[in-house]
C-alpha positions as a Markdown table, in Angstrom:
| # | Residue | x | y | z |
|---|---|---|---|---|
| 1 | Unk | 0.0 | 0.0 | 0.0 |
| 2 | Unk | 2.0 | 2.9 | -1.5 |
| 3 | Unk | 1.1 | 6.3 | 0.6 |
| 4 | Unk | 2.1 | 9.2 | -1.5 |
| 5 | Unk | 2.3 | 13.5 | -1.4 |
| 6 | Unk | 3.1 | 14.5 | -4.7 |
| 7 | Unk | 6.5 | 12.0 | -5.6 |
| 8 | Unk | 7.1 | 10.7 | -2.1 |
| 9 | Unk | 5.2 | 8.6 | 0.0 |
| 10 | Unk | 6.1 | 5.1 | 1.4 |
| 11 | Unk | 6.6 | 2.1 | -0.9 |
| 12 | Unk | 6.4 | -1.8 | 0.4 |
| 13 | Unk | 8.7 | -3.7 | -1.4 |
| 14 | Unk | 9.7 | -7.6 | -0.9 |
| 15 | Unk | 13.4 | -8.8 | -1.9 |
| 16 | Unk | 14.6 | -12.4 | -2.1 |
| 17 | Unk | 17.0 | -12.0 | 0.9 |
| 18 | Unk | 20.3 | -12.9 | -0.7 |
| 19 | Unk | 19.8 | -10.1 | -3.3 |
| 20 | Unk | 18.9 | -7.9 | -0.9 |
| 21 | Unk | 22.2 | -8.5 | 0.9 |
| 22 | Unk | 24.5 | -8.7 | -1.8 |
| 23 | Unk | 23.4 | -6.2 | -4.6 |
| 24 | Unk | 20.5 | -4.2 | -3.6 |
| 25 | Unk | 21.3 | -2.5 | 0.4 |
| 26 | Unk | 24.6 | -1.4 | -0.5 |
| 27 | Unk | 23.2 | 1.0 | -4.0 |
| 28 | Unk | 20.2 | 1.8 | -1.4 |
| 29 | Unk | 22.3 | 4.9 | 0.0 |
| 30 | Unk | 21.9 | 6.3 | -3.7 |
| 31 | Unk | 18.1 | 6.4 | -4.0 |
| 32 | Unk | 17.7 | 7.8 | -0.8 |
| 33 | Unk | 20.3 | 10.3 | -1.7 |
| 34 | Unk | 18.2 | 11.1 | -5.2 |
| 35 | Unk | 14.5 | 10.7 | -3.7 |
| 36 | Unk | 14.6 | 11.8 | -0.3 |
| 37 | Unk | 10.9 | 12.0 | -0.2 |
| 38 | Unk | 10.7 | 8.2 | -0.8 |
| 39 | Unk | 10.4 | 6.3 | 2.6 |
| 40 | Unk | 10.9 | 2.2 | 1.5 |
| 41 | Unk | 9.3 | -0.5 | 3.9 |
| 42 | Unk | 10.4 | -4.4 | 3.4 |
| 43 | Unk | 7.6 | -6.9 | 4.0 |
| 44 | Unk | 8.6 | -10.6 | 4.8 |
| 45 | Unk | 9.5 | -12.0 | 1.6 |
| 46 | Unk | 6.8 | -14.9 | 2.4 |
| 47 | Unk | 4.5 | -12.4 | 0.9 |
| 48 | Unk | 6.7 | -11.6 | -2.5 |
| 49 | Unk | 4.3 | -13.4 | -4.6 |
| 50 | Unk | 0.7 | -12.4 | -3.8 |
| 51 | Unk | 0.0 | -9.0 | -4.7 |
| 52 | Unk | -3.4 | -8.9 | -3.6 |
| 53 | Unk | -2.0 | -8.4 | -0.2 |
| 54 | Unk | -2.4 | -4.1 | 0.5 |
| 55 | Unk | 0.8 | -3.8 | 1.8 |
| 56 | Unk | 2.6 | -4.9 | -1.0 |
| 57 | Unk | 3.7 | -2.7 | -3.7 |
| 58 | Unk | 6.4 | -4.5 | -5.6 |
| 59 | Unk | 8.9 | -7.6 | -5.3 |
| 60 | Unk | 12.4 | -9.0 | -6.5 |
| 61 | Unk | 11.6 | -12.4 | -7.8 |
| 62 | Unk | 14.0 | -14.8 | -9.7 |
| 63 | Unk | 12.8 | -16.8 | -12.0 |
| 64 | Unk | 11.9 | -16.5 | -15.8 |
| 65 | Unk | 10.4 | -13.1 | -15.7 |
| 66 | Unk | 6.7 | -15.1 | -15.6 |
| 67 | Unk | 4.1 | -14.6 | -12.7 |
| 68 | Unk | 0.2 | -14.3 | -12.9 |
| 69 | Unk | -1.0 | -10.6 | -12.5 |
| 70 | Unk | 2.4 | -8.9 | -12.5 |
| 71 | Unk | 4.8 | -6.5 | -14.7 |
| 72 | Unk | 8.6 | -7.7 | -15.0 |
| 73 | Unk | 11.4 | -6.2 | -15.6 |
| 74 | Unk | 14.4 | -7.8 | -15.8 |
| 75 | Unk | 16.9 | -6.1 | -13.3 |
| 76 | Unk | 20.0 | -9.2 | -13.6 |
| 77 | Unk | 21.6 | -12.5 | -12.8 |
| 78 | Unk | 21.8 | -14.3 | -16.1 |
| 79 | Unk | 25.1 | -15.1 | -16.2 |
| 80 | Unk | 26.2 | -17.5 | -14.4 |
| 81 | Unk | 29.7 | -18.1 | -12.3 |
| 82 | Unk | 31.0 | -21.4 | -11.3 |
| 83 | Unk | 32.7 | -21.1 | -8.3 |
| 84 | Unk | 35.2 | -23.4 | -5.9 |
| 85 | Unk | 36.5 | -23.8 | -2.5 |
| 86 | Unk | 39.6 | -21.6 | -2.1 |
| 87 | Unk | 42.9 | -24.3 | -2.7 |
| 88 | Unk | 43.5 | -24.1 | 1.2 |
| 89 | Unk | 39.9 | -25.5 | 1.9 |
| 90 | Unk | 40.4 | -27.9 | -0.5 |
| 91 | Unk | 42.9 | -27.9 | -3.0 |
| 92 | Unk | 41.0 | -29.3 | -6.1 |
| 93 | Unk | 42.9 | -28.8 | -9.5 |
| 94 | Unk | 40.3 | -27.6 | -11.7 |
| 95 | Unk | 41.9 | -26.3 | -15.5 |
| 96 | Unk | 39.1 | -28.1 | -17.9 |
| 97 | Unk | 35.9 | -28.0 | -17.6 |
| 98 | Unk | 35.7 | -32.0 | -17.5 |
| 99 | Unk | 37.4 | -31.7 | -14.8 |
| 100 | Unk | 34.6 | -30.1 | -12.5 |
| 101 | Unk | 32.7 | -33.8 | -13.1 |
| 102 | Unk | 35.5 | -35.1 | -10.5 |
| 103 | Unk | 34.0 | -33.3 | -7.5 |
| 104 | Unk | 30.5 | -32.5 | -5.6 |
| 105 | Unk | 28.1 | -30.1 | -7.6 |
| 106 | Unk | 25.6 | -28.0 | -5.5 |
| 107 | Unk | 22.6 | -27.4 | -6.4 |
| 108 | Unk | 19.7 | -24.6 | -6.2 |
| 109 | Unk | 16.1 | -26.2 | -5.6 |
| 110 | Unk | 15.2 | -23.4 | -8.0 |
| 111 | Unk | 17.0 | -24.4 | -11.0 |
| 112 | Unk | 18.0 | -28.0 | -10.2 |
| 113 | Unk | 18.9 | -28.0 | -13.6 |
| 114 | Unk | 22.0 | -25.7 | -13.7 |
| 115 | Unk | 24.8 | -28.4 | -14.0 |
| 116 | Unk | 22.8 | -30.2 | -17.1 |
| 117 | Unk | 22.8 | -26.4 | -18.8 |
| 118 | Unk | 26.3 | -25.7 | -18.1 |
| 119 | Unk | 27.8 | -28.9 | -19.1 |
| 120 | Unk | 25.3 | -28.7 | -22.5 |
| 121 | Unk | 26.9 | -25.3 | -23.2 |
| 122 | Unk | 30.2 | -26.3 | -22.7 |
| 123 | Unk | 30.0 | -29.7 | -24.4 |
| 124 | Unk | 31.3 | -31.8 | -21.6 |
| 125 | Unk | 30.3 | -34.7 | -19.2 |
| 126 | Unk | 29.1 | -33.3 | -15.9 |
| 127 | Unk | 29.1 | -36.7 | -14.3 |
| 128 | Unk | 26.9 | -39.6 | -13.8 |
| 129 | Unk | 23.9 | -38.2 | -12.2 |
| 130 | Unk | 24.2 | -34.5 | -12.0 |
| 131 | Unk | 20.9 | -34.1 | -10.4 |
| 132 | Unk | 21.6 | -35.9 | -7.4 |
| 133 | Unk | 23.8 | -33.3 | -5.7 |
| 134 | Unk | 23.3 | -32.0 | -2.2 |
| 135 | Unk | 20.6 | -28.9 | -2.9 |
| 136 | Unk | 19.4 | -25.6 | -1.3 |
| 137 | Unk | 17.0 | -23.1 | -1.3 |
| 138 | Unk | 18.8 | -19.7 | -1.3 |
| 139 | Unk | 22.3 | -18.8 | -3.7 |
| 140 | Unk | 24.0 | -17.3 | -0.3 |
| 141 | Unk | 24.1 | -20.4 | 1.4 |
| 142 | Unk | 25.1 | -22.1 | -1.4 |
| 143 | Unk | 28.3 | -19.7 | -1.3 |
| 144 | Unk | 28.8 | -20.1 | 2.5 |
| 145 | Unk | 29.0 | -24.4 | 1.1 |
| 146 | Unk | 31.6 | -23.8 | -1.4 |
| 147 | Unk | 33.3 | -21.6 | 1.1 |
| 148 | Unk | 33.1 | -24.5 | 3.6 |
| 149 | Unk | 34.3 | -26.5 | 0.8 |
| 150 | Unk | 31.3 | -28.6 | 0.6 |
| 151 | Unk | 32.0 | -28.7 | -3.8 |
| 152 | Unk | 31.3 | -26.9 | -6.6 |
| 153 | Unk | 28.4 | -24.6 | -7.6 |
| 154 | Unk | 27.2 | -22.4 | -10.5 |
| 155 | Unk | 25.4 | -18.9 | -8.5 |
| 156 | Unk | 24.6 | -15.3 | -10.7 |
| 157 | Unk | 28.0 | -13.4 | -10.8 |
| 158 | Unk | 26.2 | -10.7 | -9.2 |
| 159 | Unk | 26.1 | -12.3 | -6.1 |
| 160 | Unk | 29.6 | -13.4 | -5.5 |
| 161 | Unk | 31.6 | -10.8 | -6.5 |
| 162 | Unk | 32.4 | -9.5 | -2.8 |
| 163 | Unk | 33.9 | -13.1 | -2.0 |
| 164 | Unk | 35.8 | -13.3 | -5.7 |
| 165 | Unk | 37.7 | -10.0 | -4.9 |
| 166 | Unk | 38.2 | -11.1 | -0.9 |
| 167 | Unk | 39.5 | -14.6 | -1.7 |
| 168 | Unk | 36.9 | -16.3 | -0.1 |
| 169 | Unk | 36.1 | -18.2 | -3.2 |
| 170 | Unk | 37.8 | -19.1 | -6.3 |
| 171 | Unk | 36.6 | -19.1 | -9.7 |
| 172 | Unk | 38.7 | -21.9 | -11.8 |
| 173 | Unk | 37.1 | -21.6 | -14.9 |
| 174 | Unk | 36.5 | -17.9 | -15.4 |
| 175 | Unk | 35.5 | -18.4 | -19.1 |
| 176 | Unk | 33.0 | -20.4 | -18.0 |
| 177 | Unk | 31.0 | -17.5 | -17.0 |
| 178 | Unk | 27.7 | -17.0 | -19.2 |
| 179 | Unk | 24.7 | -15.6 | -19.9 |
| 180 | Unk | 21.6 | -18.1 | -20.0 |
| 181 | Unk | 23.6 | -20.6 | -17.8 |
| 182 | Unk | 19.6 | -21.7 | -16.2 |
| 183 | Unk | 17.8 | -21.0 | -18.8 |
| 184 | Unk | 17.3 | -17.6 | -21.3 |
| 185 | Unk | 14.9 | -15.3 | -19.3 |
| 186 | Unk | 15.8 | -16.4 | -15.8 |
| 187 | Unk | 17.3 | -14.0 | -13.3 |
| 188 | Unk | 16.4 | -11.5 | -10.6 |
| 189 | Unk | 12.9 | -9.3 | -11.7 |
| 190 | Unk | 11.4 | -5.9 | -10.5 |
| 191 | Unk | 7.7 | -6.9 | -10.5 |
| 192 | Unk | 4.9 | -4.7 | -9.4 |
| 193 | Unk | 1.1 | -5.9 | -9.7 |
| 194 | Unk | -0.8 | -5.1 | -13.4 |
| 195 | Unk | -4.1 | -3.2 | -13.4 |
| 196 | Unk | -2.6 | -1.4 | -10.4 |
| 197 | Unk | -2.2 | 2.8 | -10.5 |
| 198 | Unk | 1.8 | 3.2 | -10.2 |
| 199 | Unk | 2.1 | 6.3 | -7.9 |
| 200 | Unk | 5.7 | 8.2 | -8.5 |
| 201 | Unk | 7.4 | 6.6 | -5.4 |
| 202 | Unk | 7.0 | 3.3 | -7.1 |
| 203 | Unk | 8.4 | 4.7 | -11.1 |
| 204 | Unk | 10.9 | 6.5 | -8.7 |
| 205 | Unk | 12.3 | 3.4 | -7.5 |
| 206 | Unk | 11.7 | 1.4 | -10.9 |
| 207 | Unk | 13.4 | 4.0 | -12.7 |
| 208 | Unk | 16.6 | 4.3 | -10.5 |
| 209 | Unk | 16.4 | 0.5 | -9.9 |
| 210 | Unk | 16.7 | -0.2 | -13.6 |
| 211 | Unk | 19.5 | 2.5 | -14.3 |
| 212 | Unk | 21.5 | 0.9 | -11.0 |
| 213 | Unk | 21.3 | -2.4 | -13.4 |
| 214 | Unk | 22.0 | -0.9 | -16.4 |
| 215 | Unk | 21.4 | -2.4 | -20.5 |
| 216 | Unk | 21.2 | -6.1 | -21.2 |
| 217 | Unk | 21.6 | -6.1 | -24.9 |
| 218 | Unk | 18.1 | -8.6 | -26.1 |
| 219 | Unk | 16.6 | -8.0 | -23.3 |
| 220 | Unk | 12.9 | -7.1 | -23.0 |
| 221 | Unk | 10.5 | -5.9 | -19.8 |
| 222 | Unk | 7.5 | -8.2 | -19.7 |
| 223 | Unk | 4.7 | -6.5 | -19.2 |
């Protein structure tokens, strides 16, 4: 429920709580810094998909840009990073990428998938039965495994780059990065509900929110 004098007003938004962490509260500072006037309020991510709830204005969803009653645009997270236990957790040698079949592949209950895609793209074997890994349910803890060097696992770039750049985690195969790695459309999404009066806090937000991400070359807003 968006409450709004002139472009201000308060805005209820829901975030997947790894993106929120990792890429969204750090560019925060910005929008507050552009549209003082704009006041955001997170709601429990439980809610992120129903927006016939009042207090919800807008979510970050991942997925394929696809949910029933509500506008998408594509923010990021397509391409894809396969990254590895530093070598003093567990000093794998990883140069190929049939090499990456030798070890434990994690896996993200929301694109099981991932390892079958990658190994597709890249034209290699990704091991017997590269469904059967050990799997979770958000990208952040699946960072905190390869950190604890629990094996291998393919997250968005945009979410690891703060442990790439500390040394936390390695990334063996840095060509292996790319875009579509799940599946074409699938990534992290600014949806608000359709049939819905936008007030300006919430094109504020979209606006800025969209700029912070910046072009995808082929990429359209589903609406």
């Amino acid at each position: 429920m968006i409450t709004s004098d002139g472009g201000g007003g308060a805005l209820h938004l829901s975030s997947l709580p790894t993106f929120a962490a990792k890429w969204l509260i750090s560019r925060l500072p910005q929008f507050q810094q552009q549209h003082p006037q704009v006041t955001l309020h997170f709601v429990p991510y439980v809610h992120s998909y129903n927006f016939e709830r009042p207090e919800l204005d807008c979510a970050i969803l991942f997925g394929d840009g696809h949910w029933p009653g509500a506008n998408a645009h594509y923010i990021t997270g397509n391409e894809v990073a396969l990254i590895a236990p530093r070598t003093e957790v567990a000093d794998w040698p990883i140069h190929t990428h049939r090499d990456v079949a030798h070890h434990a592949m994690l896996r993200h209950m929301t694109v099981p998938e991932a390892w079958v895609r990658w190994s597709e793209f890249h034209g290699v074997e990704c091991g017997a039965n590269p469904l059967a890994g050990p799997q979770f349910d958000q990208f952040q803890t699946m960072i905190r495994a390869v950190m604890a060097g629990m094996g291998l696992a393919l997250v968005p770039g945009c979410l690891v780059q703060d442990e790439l750049v500390a040394g936390l985690v390695r990334e063996p195969l840095a060509d292996a990065a790319m875009r579509g790695g799940y599946q074409s459309d699938m990534g992290y999404w600014f949806c608000h509900p359709e049939g819905r009066t936008q007030p300006q806090a919430l094109q504020h937000f979209r606006q800025w929110l969209l700029a912070c991400a910046g072009p995808v070359a082929g990429r359209a807003d589903l609406t």
